[in-house]
C-alpha positions as CSV (number, residue, x, y, z in Angstrom):
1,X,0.0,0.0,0.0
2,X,1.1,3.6,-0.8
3,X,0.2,6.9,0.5
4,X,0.7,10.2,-0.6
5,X,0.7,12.8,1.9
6,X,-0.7,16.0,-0.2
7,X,-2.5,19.6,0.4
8,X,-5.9,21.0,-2.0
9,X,-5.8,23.9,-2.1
10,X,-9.0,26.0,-3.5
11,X,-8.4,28.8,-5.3
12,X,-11.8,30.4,-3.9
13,X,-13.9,32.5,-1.7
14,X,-17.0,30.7,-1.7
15,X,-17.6,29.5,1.6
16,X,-20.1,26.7,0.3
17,X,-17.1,24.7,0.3
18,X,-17.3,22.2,3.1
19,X,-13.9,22.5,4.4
20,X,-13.7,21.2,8.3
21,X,-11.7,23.3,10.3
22,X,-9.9,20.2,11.5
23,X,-8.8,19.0,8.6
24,X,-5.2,20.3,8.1
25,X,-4.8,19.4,4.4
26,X,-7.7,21.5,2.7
27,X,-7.4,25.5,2.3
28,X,-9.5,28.0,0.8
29,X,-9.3,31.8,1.0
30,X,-11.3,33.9,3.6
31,X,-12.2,37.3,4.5
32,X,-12.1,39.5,7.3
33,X,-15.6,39.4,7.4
34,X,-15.6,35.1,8.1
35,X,-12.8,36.1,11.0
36,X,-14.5,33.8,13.9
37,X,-13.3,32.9,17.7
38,X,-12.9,29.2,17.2
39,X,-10.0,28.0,18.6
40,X,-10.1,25.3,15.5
41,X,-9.7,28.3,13.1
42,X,-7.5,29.9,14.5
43,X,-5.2,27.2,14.9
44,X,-5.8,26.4,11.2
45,X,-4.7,29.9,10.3
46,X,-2.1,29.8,12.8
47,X,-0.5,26.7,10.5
48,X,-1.1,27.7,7.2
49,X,0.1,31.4,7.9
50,X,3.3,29.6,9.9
51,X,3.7,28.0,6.5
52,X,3.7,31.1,4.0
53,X,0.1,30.3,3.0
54,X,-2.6,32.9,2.1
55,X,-5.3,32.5,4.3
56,X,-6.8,36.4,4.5
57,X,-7.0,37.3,0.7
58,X,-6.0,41.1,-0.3
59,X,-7.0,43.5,-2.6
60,X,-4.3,45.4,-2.8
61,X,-3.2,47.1,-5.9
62,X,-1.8,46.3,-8.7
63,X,-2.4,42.3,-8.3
64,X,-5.9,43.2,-6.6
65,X,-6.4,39.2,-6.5
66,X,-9.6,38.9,-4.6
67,X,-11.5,40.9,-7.9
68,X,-9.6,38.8,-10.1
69,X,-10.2,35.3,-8.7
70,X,-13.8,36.7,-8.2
71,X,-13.5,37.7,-12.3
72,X,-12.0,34.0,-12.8
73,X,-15.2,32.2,-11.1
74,X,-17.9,34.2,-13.3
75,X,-15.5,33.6,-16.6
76,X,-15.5,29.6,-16.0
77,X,-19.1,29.8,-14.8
78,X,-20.0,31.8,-18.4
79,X,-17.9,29.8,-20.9
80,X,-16.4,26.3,-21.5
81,X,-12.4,26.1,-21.4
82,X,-10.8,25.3,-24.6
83,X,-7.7,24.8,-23.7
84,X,-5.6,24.0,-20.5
85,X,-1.5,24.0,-19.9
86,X,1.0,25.0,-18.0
87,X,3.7,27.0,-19.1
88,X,6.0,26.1,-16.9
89,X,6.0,24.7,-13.2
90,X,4.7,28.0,-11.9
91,X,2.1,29.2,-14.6
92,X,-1.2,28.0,-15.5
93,X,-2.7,28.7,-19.2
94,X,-6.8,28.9,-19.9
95,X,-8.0,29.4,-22.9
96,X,-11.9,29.9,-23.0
97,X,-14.2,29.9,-25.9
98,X,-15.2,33.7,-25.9
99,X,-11.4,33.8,-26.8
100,X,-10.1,35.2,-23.1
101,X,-6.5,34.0,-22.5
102,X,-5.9,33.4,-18.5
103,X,-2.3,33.4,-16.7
104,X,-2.2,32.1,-13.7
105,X,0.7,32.8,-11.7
106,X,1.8,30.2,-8.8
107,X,3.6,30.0,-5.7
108,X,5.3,26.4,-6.7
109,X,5.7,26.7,-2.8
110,X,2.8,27.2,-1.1
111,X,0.1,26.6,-3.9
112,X,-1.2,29.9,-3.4
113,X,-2.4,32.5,-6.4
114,X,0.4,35.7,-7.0
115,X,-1.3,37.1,-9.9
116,X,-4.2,36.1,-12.6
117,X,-3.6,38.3,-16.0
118,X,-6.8,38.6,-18.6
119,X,-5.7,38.8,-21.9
120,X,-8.9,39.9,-24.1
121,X,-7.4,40.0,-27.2
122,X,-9.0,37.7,-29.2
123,X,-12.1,38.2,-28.3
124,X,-14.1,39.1,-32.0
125,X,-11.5,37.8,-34.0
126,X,-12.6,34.0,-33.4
127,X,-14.6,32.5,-36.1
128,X,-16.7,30.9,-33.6
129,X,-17.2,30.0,-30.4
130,X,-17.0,26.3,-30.8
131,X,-13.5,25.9,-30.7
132,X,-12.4,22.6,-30.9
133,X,-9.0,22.8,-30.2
134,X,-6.1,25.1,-29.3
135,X,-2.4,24.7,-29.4
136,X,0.1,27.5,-28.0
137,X,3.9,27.1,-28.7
138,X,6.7,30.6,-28.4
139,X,5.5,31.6,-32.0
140,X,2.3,30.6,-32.6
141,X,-1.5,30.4,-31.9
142,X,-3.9,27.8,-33.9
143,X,-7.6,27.6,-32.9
144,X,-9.6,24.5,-35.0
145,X,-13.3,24.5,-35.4
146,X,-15.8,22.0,-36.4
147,X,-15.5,23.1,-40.4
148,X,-12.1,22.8,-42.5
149,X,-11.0,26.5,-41.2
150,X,-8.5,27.2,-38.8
151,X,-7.0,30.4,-37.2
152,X,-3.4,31.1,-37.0
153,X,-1.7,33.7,-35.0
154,X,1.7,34.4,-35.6
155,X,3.8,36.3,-33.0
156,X,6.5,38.5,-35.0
157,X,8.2,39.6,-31.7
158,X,7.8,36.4,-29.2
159,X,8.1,36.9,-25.5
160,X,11.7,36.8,-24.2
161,X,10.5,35.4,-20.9
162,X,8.2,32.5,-21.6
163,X,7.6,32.1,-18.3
164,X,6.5,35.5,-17.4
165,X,2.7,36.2,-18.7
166,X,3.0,39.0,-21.6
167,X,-0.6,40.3,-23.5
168,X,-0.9,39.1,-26.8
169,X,-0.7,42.7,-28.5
170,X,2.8,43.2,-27.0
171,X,3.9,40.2,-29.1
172,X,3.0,41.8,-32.3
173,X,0.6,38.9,-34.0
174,X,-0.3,38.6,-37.4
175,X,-3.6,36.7,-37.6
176,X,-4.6,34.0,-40.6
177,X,-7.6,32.1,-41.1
178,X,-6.6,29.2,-43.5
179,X,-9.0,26.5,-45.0
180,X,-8.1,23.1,-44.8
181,X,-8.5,20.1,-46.9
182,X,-10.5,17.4,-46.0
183,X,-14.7,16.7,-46.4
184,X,-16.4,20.2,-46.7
185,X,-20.0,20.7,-45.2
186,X,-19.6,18.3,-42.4
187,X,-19.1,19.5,-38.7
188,X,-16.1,17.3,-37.6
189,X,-14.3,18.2,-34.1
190,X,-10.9,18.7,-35.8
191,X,-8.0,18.0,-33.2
192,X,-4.3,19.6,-33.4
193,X,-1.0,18.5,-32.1
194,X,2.5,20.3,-33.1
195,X,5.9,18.9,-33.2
196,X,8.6,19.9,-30.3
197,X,10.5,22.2,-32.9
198,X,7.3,24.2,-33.8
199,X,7.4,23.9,-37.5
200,X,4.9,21.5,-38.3
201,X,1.4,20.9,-37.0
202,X,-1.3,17.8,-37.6
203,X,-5.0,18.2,-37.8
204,X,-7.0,14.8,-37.5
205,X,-10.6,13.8,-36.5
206,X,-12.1,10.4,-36.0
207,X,-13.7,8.3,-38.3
208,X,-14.7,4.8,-39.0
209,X,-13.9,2.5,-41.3
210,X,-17.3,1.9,-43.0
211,X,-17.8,5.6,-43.2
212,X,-19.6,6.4,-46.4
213,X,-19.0,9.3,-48.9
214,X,-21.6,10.9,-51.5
215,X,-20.1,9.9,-55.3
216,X,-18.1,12.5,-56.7
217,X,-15.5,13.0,-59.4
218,X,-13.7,15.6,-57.4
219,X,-13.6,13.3,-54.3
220,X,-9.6,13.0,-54.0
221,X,-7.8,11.1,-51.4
222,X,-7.0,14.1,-49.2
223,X,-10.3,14.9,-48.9
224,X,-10.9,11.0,-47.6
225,X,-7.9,11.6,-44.9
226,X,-8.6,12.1,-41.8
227,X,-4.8,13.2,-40.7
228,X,-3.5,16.2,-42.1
229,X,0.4,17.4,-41.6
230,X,1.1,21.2,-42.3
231,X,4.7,23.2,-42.4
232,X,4.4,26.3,-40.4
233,X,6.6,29.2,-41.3
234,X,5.8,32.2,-40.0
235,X,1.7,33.3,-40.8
236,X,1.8,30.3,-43.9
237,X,0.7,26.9,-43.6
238,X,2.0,24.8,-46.6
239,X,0.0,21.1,-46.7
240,X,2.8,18.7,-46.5
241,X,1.0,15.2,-46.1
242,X,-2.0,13.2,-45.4
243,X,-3.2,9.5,-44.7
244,X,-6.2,7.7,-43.5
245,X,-6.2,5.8,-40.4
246,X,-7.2,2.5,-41.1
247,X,-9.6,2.2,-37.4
248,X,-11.3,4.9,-35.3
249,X,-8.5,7.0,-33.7
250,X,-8.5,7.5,-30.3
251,X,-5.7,10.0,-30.6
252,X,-3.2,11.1,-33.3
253,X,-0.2,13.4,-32.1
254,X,3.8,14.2,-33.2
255,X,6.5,12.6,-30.7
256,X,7.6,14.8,-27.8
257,X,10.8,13.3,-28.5
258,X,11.0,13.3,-32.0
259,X,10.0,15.8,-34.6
260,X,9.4,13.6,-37.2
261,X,7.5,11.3,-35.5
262,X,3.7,10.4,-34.7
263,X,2.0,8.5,-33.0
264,X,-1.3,6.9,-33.3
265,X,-4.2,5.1,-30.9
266,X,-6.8,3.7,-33.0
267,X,-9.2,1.5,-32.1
268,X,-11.0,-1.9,-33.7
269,X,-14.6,-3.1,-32.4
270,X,-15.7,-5.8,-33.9
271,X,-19.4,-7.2,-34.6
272,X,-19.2,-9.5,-31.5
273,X,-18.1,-7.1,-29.5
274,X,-14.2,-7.7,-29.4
275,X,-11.8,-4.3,-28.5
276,X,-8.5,-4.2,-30.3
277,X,-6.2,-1.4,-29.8
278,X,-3.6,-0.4,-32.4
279,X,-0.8,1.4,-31.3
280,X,0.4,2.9,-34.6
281,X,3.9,4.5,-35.5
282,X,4.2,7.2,-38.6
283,X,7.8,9.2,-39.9
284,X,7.8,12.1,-42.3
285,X,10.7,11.9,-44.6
286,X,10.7,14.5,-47.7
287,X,7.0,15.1,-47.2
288,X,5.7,11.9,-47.5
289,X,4.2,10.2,-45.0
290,X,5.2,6.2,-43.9
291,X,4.3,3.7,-41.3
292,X,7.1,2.5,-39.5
293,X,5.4,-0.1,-36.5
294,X,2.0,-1.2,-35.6
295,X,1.2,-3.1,-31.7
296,X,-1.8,-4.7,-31.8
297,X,-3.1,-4.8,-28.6
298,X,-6.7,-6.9,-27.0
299,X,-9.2,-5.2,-24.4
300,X,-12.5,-6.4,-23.0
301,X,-14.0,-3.2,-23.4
302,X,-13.6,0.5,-25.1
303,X,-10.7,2.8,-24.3
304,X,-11.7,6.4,-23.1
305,X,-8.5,7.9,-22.4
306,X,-5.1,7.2,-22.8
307,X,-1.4,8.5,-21.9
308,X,2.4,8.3,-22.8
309,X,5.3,8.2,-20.6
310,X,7.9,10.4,-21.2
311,X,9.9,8.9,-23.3
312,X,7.0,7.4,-25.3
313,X,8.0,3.3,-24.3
314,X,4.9,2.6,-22.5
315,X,0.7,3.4,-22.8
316,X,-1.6,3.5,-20.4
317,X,-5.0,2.9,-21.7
318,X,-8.5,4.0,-19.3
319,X,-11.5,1.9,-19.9
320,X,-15.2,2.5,-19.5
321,X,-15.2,-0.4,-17.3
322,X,-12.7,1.4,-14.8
323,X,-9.8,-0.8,-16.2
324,X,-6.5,0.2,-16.8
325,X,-4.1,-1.3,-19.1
326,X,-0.4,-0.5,-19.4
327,X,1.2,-1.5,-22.3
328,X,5.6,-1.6,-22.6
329,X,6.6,-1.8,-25.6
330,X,10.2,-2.2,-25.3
331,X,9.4,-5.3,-23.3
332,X,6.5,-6.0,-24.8
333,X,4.0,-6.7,-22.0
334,X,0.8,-6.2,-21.1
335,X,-0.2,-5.4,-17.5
336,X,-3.9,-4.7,-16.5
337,X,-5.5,-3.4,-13.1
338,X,-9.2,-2.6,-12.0
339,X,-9.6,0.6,-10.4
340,X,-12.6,1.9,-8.0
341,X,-13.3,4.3,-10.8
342,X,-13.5,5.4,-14.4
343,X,-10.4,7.4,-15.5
344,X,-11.5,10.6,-17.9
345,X,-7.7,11.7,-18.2
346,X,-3.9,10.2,-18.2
């Protein structure tokens, strides 16, 4: 058995949250105004204020963080987030679909809030607000809908600190909107993933293998794929190369390792029922596109969420059934465990 000893900490003022005052591992913010005589409090604040923990929130200028986490609640309450990431180990990137940019900045310390920064600048100059996918690298923005258009943001004059929080106008951006091969007319969740060296991206969405297309003469075989690989240079987007998966992908993404490199979970239900997992390998060489491995690997029931480790030798699959699967491929073993619960995220 293994136990992690750990602290939540809420980034809130809402007192609906049922935190006991004798439990030592759970924080929120407070007010002056919720100051009480309970020795249990007090002894709580004692410790977390012992500890360089925020337990009286300010207002004080310029940070003025009690309006801004109070701005933060209303914003996630309003509109769905798009896109999650953190920068770095101290700063935490939102992205919601009205087009607001949020930087949260952490004490990697103490857990506690130093500022939050609201970047409006794209708000209006979204096509729509059902964005499907986001992906923010030193140079670049790309926003994906559910039609074959995408947004593109180029950053002439990139942020010398990444890790400090700059606005979006002080990077000078240059804004795109591209269209994008693939089936026109049909509302597709398109998907993006971009290679550690910034200069290519891949849009995919799912599909099945029986899907069926009207008839047309000017059906071509890009229009079929469902995996699309771009060269970025600057505010251009130059199509480079395209295949179909040959099962329902679960996900489709470039190597964190490699730049060249993809890699691909698709997955294989048959009419009895059986789950097969295909672990897929791609390289781009001179634009074209190849296949370089294929794992094959047998579930009792549907993946709903997978993961990589770091260096991209082992997957761990979720299942609906609360089964988790870990797959190494460098040994080439397959280990599985039940959990009390269904995983949504690796």
């Amino acid at each position: 058995m293994l136990t992690l000893l750990s602290q939540t900490r809420f980034w809130t003022l809402k007192d609906e949250i049922g935190i006991k005052n004798t439990d030592f591992g759970s924080f929120r913010y407070h007010e002056k105004k919720e100051v009480t005589d309970s020795p249990y409090n007090e002894s709580k604040r004692s410790y977390a204020e012992k500890r360089g923990m925020t337990w009286l929130l300010q207002n004080k200028r310029p940070t003025k963080l009690r309006e801004s986490i109070r701005e933060l609640e209303e914003l996630l309450a309003q509109h769905k987030v798009v896109f999650v990431k953190w920068r770095d180990n101290c700063v935490l990137q939102l992205m919601l679909s009205s087009g607001i940019l949020i930087s949260i900045c952490i004490n990697i310390f103490t857990g506690d809030i130093l500022k939050i920064v609201f970047d409006k600048y794209l708000m209006g100059k979204l096509l729509s607000e059902y964005i499907a996918d986001v992906i923010f690298t030193k140079t670049h923005l790309m926003c994906s809908y559910n039609d074959n258009q995408i947004t593109l943001i180029y950053f002439t004059k990139p942020a010398v600190k990444y890790n400090m929080p700059e606005k979006l106008s002080r990077l000078e951006p240059k804004l795109q909107v591209l269209e994008l091969a693939g089936p026109s007319g049909r509302r597709l969740e398109r998907k993006l993933s971009c290679n550690v060296t910034g200069d290519m991206v891949l849009i995919w969405w799912r599909c099945t293998r029986d899907e069926v297309y009207p008839w047309s003469p000017l059906v071509k075989d890009q229009d079929r794929a469902n995996v699309h690989v771009y060269g970025i240079n600057g505010i251009k987007a130059e199509p480079l190369c395209y295949y179909r998966t040959e099962f329902d992908p679960v996900c489709v993404s470039f190597s964190q390792v490699q730049s060249n490199v993809i890699h691909s979970v698709e997955q294989k239900v048959s009419r009895k029922g059986e789950v097969t997992v295909e672990s897929c390998t791609y390289e781009i060489s001179k634009s074209r596109i190849q296949r370089t491995s294929v794992t094959s690997i047998p579930l009792q029931t549907q993946v709903c969420c997978h993961g990589f480790s770091p260096d991209e030798e082992k997957l761990l699959l979720g299942c609906i059934d609360g089964s988790l699967v870990l797959f190494d491929e460098g040994r080439g073993i397959t280990h599985l465990v039940k959990a009390a619960f269904v995983s949504l995220l690796l």
